[in-house]
Structure formats: C-alpha cells, structure tokens
PyMOL Python script that loads the backbone (N, CA, C, O; Angstrom):
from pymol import cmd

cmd.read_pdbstr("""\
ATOM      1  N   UNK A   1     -21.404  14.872   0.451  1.00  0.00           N
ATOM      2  CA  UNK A   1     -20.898  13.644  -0.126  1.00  0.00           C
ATOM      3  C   UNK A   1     -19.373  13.637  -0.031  1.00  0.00           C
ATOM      4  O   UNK A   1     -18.644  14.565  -0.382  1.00  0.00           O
ATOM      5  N   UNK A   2     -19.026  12.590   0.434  1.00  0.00           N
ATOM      6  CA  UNK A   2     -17.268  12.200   0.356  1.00  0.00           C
ATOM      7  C   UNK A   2     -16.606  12.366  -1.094  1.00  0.00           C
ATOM      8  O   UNK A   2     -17.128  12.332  -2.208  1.00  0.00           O
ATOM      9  N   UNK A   3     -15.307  12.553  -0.705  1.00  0.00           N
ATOM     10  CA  UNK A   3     -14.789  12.613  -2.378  1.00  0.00           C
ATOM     11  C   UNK A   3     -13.976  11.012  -1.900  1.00  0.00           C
ATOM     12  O   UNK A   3     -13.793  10.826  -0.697  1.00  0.00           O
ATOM     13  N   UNK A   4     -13.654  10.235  -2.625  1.00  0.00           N
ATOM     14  CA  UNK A   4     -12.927   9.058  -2.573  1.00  0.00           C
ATOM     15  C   UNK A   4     -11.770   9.446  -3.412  1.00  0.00           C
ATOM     16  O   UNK A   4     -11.607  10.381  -4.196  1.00  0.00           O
ATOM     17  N   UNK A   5     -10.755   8.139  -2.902  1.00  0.00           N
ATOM     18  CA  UNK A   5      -9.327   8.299  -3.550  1.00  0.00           C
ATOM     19  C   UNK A   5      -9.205   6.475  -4.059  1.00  0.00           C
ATOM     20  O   UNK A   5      -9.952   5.498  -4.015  1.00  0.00           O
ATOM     21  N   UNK A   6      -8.076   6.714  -4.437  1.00  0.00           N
ATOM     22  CA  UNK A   6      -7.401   5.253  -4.331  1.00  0.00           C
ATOM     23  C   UNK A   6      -5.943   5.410  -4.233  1.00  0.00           C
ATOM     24  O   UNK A   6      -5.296   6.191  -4.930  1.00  0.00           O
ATOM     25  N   UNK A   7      -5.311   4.401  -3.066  1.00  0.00           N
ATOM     26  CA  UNK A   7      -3.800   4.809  -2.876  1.00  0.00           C
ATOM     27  C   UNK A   7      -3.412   3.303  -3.313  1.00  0.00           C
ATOM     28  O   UNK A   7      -4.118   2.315  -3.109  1.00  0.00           O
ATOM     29  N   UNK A   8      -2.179   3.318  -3.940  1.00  0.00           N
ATOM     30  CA  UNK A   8      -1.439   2.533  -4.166  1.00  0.00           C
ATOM     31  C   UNK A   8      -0.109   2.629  -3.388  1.00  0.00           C
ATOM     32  O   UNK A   8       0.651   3.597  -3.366  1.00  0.00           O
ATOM     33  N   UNK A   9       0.076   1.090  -2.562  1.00  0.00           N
ATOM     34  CA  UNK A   9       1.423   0.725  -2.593  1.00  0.00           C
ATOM     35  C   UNK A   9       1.875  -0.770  -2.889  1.00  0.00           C
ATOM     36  O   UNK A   9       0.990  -1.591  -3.131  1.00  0.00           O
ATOM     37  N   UNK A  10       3.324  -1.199  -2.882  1.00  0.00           N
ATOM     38  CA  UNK A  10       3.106  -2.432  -2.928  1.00  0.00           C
ATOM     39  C   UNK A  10       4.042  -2.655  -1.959  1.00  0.00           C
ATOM     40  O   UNK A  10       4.551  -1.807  -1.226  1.00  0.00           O
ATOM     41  N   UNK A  11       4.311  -4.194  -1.991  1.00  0.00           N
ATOM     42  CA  UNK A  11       5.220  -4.821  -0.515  1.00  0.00           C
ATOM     43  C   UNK A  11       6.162  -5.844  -1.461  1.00  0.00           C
ATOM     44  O   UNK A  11       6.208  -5.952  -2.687  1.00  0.00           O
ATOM     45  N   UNK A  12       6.695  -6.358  -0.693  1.00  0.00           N
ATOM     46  CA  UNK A  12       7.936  -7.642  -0.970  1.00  0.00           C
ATOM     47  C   UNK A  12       6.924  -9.399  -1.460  1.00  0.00           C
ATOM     48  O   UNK A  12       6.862 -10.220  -2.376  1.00  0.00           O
ATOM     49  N   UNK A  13       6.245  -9.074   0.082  1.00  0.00           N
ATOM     50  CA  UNK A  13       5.713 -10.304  -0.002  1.00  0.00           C
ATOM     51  C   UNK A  13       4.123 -10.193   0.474  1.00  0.00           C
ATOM     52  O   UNK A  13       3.607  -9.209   1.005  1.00  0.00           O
ATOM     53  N   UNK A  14       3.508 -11.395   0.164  1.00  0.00           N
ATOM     54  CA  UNK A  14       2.268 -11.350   0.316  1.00  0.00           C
ATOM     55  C   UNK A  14       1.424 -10.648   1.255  1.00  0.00           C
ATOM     56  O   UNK A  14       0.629  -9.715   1.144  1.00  0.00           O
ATOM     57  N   UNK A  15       1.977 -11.636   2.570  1.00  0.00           N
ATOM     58  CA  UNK A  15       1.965 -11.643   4.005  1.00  0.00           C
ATOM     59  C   UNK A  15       1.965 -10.440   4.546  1.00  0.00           C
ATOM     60  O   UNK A  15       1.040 -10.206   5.324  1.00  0.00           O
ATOM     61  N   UNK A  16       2.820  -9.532   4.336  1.00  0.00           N
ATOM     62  CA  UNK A  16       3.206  -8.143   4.508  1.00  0.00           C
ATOM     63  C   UNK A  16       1.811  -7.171   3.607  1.00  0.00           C
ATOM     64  O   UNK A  16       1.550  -6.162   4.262  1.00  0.00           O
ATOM     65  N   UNK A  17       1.210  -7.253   2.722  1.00  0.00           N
ATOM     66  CA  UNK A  17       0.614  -6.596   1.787  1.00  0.00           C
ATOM     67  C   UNK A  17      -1.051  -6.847   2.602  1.00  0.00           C
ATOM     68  O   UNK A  17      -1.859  -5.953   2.859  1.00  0.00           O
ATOM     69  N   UNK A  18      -1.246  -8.712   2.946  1.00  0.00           N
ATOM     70  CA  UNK A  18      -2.684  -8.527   3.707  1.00  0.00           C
ATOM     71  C   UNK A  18      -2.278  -8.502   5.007  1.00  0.00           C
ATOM     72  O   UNK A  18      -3.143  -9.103   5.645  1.00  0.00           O
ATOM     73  N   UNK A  19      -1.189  -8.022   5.925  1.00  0.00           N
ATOM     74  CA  UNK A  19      -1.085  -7.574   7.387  1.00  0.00           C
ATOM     75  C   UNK A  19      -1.609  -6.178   7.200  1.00  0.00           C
ATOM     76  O   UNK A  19      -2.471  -5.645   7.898  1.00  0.00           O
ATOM     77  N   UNK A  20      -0.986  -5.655   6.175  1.00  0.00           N
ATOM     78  CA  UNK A  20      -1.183  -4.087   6.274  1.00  0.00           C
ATOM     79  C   UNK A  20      -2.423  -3.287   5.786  1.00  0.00           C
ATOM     80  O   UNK A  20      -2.669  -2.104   6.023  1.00  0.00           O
ATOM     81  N   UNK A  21      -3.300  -4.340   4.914  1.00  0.00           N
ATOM     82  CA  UNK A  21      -4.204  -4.389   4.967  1.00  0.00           C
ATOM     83  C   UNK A  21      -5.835  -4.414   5.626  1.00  0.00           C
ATOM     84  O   UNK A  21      -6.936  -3.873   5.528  1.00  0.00           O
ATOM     85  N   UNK A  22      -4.846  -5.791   6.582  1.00  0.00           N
ATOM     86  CA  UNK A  22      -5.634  -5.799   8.082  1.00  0.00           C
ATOM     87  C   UNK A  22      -5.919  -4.377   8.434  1.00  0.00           C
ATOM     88  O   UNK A  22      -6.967  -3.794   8.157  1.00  0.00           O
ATOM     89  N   UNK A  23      -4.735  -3.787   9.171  1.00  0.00           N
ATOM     90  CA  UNK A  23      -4.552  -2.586  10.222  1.00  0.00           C
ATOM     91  C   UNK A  23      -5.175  -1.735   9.448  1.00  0.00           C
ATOM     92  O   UNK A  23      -5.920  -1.024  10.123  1.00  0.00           O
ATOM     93  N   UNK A  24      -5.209  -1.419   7.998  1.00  0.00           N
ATOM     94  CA  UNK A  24      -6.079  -0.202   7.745  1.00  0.00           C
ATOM     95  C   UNK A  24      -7.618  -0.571   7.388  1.00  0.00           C
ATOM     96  O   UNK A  24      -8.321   0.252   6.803  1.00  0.00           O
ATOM     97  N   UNK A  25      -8.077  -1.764   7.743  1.00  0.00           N
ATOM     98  CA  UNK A  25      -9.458  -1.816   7.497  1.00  0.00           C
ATOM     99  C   UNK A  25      -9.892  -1.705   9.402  1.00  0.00           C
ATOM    100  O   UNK A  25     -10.652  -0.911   9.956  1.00  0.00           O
ATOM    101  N   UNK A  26      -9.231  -2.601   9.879  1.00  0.00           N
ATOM    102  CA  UNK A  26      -9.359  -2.440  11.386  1.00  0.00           C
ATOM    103  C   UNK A  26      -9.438  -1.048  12.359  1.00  0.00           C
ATOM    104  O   UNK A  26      -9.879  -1.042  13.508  1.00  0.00           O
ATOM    105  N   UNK A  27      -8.894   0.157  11.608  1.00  0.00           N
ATOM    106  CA  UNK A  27      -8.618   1.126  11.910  1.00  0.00           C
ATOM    107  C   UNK A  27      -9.644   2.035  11.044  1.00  0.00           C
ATOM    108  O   UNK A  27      -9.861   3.186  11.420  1.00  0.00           O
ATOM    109  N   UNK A  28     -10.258   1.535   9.916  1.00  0.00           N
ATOM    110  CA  UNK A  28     -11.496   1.921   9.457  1.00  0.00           C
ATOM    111  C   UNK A  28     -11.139   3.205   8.475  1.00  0.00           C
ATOM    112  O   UNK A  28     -11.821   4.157   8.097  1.00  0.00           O
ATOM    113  N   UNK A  29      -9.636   2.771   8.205  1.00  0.00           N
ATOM    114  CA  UNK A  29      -9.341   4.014   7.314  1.00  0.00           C
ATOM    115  C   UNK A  29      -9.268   3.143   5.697  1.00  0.00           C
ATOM    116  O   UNK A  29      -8.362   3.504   4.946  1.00  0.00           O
ATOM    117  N   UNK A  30      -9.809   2.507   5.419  1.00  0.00           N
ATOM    118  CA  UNK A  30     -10.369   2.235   3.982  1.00  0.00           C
ATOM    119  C   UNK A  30     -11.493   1.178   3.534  1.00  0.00           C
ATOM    120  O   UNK A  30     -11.343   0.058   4.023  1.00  0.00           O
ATOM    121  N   UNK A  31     -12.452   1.333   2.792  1.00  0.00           N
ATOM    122  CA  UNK A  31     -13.362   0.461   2.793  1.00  0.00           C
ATOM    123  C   UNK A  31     -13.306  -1.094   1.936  1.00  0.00           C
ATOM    124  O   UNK A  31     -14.036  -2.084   1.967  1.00  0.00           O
ATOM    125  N   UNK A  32     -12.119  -0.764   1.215  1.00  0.00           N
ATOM    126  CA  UNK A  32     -11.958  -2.197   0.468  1.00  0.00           C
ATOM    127  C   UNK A  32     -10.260  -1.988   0.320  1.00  0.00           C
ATOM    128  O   UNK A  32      -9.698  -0.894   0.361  1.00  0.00           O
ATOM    129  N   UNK A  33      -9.829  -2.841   0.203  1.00  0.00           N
ATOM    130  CA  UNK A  33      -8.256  -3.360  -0.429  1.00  0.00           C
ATOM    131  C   UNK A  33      -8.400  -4.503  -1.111  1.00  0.00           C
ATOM    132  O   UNK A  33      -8.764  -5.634  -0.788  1.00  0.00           O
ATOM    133  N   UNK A  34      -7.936  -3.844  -2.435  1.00  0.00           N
ATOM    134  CA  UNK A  34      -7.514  -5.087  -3.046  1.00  0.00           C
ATOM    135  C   UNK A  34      -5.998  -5.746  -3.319  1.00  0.00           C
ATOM    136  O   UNK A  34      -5.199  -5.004  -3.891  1.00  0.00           O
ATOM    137  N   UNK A  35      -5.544  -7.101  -2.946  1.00  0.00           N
ATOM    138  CA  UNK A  35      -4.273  -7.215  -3.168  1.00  0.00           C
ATOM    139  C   UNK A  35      -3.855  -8.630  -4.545  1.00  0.00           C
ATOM    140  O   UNK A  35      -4.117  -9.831  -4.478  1.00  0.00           O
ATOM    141  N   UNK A  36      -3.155  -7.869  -5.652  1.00  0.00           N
ATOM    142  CA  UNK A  36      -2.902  -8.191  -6.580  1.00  0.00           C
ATOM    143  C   UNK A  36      -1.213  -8.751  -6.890  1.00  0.00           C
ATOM    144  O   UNK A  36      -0.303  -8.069  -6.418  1.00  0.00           O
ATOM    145  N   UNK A  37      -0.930  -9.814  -7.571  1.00  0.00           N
ATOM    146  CA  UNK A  37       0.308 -10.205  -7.495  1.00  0.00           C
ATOM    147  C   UNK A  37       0.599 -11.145  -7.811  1.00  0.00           C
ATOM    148  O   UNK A  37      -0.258 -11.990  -8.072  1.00  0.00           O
ATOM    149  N   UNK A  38       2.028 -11.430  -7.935  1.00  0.00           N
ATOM    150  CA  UNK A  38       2.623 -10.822  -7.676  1.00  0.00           C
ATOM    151  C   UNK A  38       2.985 -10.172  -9.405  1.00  0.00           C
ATOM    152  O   UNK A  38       3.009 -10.760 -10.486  1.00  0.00           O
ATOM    153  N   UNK A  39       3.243  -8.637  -9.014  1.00  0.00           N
ATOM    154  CA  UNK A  39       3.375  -7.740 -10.277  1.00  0.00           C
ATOM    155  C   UNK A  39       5.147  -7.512 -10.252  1.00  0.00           C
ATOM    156  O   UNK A  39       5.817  -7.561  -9.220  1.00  0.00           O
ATOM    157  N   UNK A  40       5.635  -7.287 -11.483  1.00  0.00           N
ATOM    158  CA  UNK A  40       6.945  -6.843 -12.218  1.00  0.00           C
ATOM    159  C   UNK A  40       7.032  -5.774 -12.236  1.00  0.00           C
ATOM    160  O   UNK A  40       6.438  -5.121 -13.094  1.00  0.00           O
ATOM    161  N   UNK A  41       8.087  -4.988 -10.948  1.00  0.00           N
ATOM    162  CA  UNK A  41       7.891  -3.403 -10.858  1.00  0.00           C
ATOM    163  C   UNK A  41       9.761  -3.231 -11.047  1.00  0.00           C
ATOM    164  O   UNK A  41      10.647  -3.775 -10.387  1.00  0.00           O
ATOM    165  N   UNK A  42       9.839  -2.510 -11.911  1.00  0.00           N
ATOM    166  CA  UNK A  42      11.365  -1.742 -12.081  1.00  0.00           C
ATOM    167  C   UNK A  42      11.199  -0.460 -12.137  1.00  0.00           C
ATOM    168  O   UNK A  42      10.406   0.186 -12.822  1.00  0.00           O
ATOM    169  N   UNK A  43      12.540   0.129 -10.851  1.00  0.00           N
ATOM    170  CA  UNK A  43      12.618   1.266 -10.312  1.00  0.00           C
ATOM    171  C   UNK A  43      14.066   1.151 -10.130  1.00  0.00           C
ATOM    172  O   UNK A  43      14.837   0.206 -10.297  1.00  0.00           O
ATOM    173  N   UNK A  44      14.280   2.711  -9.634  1.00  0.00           N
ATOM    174  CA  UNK A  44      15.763   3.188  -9.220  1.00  0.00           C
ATOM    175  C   UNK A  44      15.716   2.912  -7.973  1.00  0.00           C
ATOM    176  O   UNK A  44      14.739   3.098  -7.248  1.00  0.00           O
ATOM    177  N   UNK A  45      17.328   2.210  -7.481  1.00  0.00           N
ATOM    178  CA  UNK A  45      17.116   2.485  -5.936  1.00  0.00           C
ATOM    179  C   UNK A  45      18.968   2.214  -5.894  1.00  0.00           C
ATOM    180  O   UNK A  45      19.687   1.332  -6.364  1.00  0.00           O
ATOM    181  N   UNK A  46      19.292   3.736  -4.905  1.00  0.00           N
ATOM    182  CA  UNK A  46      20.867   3.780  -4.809  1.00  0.00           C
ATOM    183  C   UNK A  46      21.460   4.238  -6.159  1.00  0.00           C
ATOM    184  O   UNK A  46      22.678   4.371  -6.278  1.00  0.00           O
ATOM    185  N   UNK A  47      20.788   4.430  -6.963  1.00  0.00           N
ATOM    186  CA  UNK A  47      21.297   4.826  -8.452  1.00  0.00           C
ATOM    187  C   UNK A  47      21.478   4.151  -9.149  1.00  0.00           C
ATOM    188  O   UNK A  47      22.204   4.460 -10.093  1.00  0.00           O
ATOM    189  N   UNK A  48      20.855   2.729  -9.045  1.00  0.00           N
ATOM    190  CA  UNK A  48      20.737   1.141  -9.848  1.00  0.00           C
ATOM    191  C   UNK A  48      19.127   1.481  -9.771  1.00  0.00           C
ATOM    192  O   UNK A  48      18.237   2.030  -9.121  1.00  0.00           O
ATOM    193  N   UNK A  49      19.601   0.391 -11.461  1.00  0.00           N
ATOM    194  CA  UNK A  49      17.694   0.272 -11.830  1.00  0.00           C
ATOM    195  C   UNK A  49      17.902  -1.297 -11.021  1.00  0.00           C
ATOM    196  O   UNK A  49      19.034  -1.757 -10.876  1.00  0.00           O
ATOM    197  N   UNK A  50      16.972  -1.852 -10.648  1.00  0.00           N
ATOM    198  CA  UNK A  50      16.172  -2.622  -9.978  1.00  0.00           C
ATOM    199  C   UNK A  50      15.001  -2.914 -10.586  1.00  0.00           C
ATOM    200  O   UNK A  50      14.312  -1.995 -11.029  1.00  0.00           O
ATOM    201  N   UNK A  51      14.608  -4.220 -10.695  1.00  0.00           N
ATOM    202  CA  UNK A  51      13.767  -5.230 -11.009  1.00  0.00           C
ATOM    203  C   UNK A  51      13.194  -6.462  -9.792  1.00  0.00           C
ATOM    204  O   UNK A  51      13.945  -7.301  -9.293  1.00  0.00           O
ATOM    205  N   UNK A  52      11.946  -6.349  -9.527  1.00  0.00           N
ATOM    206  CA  UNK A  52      11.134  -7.399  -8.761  1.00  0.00           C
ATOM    207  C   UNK A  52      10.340  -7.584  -8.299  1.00  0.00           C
ATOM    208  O   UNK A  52       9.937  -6.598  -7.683  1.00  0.00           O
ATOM    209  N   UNK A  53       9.658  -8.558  -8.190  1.00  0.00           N
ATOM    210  CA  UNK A  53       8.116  -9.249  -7.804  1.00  0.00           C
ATOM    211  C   UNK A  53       8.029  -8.247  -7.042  1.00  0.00           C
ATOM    212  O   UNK A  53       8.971  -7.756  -6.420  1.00  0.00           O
ATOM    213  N   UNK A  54       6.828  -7.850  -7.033  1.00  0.00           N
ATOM    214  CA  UNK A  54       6.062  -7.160  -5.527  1.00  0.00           C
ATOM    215  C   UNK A  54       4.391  -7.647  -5.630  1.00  0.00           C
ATOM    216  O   UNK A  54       3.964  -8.293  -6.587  1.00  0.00           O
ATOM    217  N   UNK A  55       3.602  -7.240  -4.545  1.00  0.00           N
ATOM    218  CA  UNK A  55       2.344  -7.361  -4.727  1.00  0.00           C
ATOM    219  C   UNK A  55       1.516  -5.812  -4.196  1.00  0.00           C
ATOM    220  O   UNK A  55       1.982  -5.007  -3.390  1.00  0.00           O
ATOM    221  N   UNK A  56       0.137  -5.706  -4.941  1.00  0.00           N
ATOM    222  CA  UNK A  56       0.066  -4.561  -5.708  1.00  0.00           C
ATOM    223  C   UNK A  56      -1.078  -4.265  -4.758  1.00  0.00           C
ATOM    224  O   UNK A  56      -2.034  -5.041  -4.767  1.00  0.00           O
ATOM    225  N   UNK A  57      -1.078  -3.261  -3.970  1.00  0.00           N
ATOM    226  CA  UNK A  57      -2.489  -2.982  -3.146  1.00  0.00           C
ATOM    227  C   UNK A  57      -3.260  -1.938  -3.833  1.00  0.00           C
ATOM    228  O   UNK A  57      -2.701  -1.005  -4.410  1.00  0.00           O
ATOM    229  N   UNK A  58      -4.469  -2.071  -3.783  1.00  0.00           N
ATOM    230  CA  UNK A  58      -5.160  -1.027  -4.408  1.00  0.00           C
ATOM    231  C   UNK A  58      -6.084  -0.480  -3.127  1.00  0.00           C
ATOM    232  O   UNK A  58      -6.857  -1.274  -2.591  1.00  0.00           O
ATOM    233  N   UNK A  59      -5.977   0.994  -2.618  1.00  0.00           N
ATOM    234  CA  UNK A  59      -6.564   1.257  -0.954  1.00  0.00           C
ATOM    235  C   UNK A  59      -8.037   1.780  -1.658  1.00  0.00           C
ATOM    236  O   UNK A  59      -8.014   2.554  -2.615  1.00  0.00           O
ATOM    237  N   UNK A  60      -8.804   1.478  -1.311  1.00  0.00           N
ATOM    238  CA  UNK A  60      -9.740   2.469  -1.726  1.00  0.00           C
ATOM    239  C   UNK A  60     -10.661   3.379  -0.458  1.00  0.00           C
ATOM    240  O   UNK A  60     -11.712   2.873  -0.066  1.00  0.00           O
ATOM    241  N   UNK A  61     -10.334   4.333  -0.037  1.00  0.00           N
ATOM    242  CA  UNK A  61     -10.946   5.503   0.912  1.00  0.00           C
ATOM    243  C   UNK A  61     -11.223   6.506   0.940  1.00  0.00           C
ATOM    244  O   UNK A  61     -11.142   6.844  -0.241  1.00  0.00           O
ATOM    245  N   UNK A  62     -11.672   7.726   1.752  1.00  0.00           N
ATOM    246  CA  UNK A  62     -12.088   8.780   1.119  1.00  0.00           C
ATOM    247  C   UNK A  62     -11.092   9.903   1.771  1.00  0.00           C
ATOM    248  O   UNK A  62     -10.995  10.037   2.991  1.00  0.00           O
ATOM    249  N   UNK A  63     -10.531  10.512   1.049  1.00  0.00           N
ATOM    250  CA  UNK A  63      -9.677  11.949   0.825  1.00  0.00           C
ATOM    251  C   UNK A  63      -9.841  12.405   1.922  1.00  0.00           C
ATOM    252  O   UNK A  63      -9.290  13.489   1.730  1.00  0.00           O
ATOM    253  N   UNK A  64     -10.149  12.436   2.884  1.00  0.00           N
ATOM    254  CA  UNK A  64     -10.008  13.299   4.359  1.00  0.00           C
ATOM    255  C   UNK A  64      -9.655  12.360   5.317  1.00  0.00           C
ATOM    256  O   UNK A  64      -9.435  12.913   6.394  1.00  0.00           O
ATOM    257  N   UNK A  65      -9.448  10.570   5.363  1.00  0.00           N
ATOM    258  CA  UNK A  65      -8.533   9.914   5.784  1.00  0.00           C
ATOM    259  C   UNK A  65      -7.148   9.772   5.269  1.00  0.00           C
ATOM    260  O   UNK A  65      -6.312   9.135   5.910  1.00  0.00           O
ATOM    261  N   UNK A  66      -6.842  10.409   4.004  1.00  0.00           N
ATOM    262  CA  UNK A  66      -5.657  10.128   3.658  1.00  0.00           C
ATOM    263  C   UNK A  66      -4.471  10.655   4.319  1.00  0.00           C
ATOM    264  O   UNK A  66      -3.454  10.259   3.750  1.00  0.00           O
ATOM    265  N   UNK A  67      -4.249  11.382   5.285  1.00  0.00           N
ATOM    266  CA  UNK A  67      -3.397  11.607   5.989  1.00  0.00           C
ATOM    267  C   UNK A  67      -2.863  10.562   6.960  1.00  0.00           C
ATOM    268  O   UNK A  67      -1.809   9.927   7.010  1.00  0.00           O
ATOM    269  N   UNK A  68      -3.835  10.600   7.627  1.00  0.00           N
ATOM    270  CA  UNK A  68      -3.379   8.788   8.768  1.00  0.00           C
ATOM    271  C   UNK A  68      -3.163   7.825   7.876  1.00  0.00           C
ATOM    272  O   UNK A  68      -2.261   7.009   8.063  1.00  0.00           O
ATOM    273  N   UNK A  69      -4.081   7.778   6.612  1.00  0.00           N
ATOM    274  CA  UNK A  69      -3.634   6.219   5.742  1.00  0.00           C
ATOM    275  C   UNK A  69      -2.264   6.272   5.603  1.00  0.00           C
ATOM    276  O   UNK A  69      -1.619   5.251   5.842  1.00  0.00           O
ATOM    277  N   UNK A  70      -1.601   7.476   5.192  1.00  0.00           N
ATOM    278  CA  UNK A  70      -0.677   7.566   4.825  1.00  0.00           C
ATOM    279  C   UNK A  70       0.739   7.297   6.003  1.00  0.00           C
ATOM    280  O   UNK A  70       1.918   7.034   5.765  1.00  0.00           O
ATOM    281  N   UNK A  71       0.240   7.433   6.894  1.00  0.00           N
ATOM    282  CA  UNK A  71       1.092   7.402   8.236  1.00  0.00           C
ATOM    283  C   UNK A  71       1.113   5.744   8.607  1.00  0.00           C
ATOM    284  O   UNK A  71       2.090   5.003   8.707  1.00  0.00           O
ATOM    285  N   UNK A  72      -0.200   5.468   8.758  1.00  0.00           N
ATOM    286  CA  UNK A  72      -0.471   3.928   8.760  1.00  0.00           C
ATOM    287  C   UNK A  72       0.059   3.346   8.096  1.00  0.00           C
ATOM    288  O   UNK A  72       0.782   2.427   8.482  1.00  0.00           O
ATOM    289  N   UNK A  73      -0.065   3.595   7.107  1.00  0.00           N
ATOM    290  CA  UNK A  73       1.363   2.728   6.105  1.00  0.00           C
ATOM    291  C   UNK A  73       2.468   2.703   6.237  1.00  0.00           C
ATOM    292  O   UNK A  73       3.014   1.602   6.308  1.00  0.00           O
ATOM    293  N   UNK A  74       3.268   3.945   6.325  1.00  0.00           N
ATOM    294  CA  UNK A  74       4.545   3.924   6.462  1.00  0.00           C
ATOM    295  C   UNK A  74       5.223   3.982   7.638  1.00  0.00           C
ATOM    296  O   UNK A  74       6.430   4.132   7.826  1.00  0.00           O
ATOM    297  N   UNK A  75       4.004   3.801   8.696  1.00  0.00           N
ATOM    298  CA  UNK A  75       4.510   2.892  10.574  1.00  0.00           C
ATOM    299  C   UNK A  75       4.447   1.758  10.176  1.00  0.00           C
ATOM    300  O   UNK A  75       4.972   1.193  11.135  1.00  0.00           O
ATOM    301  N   UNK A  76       4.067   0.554   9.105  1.00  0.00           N
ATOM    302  CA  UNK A  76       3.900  -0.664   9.126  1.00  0.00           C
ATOM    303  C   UNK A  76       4.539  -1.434   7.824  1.00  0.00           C
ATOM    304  O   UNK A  76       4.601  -2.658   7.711  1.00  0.00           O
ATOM    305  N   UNK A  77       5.110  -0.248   6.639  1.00  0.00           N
ATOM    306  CA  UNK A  77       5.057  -1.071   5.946  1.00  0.00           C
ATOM    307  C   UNK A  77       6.999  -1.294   5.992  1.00  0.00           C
ATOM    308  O   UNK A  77       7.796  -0.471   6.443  1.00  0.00           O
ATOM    309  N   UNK A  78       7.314  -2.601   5.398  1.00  0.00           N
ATOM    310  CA  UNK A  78       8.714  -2.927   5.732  1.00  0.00           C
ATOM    311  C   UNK A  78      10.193  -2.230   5.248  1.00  0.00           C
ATOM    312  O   UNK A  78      11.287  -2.150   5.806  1.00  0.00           O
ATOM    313  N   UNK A  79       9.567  -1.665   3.645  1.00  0.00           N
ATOM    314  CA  UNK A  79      10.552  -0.885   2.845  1.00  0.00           C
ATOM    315  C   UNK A  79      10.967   0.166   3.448  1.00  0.00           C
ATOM    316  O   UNK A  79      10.087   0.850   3.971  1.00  0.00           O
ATOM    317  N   UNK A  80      12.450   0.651   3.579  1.00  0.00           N
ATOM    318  CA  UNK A  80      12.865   1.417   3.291  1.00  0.00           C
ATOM    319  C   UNK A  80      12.780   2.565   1.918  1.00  0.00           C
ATOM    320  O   UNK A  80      12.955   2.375   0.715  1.00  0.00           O
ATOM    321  N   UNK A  81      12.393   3.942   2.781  1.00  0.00           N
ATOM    322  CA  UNK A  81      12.285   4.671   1.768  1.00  0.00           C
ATOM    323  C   UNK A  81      13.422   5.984   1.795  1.00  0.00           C
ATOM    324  O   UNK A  81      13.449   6.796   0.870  1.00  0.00           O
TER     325      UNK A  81
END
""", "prot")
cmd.dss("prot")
cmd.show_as("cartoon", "prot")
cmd.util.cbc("prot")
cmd.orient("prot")
C-alpha cells in the first residue's frame, strides 16, 4: 500500500496555481489538486514582513513521487525563492 502526502504551495495569481496544476496531473504526479483563494498569507521576504493575496494549492500524492513533484513545481512555479 502507498503512503500518501499532501504538499502545499501557493502562487500570485489564479492562472498560475491551475497551470501548475495542469502539468502535475498531466505528468501523473498527483491525483487531485485542490485550488483555494484567494487566501491572506504574511511572511518575511528581504527582511520585511509582507502581506498578500495568494491562492492556496492543496497537492494530494503519494510519498515516492514527491521528489519530481517537488522539482515540477519549482521548474514552473513563478516565485522567486
């Protein structure tokens, strides 16, 4: 039996959140995404707190794809990290 995960990220804008969505169901590295939004996320960035909309993915897949998910995402997604 698989062990499952759930990965969270979020994006800027919608558009960006179900593109990236697309590519990881298309690529068969998660069986559902859900995208929620837009959510109120405050964080540090540059050594300023920061405040703003984002929208909220919820990945749901199983623990021995999470390596490529993880790559897949961050070849596609727009933020700077």
């Amino acid at each position: 039996m698989a062990d499952y995960i759930q990965v969270f990220t979020t994006t800027e804008k919608k558009e960006d959140a179900v593109r990236i969505a697309k590519i990881l169901l298309e690529k068969r590295l998660a069986g559902c995404i859900q995208i929620i939004g837009p959510v109120s996320s405050l964080y540090w960035w540059k050594g300023k707190m920061e405040e703003s909309e984002e929208w909220l993915c919820i990945i749901k897949s199983e623990k021995s794809l999470y390596n490529e998910l993880e790559k897949t995402i961050k070849d596609n997604h727009p933020y700077e990290v």
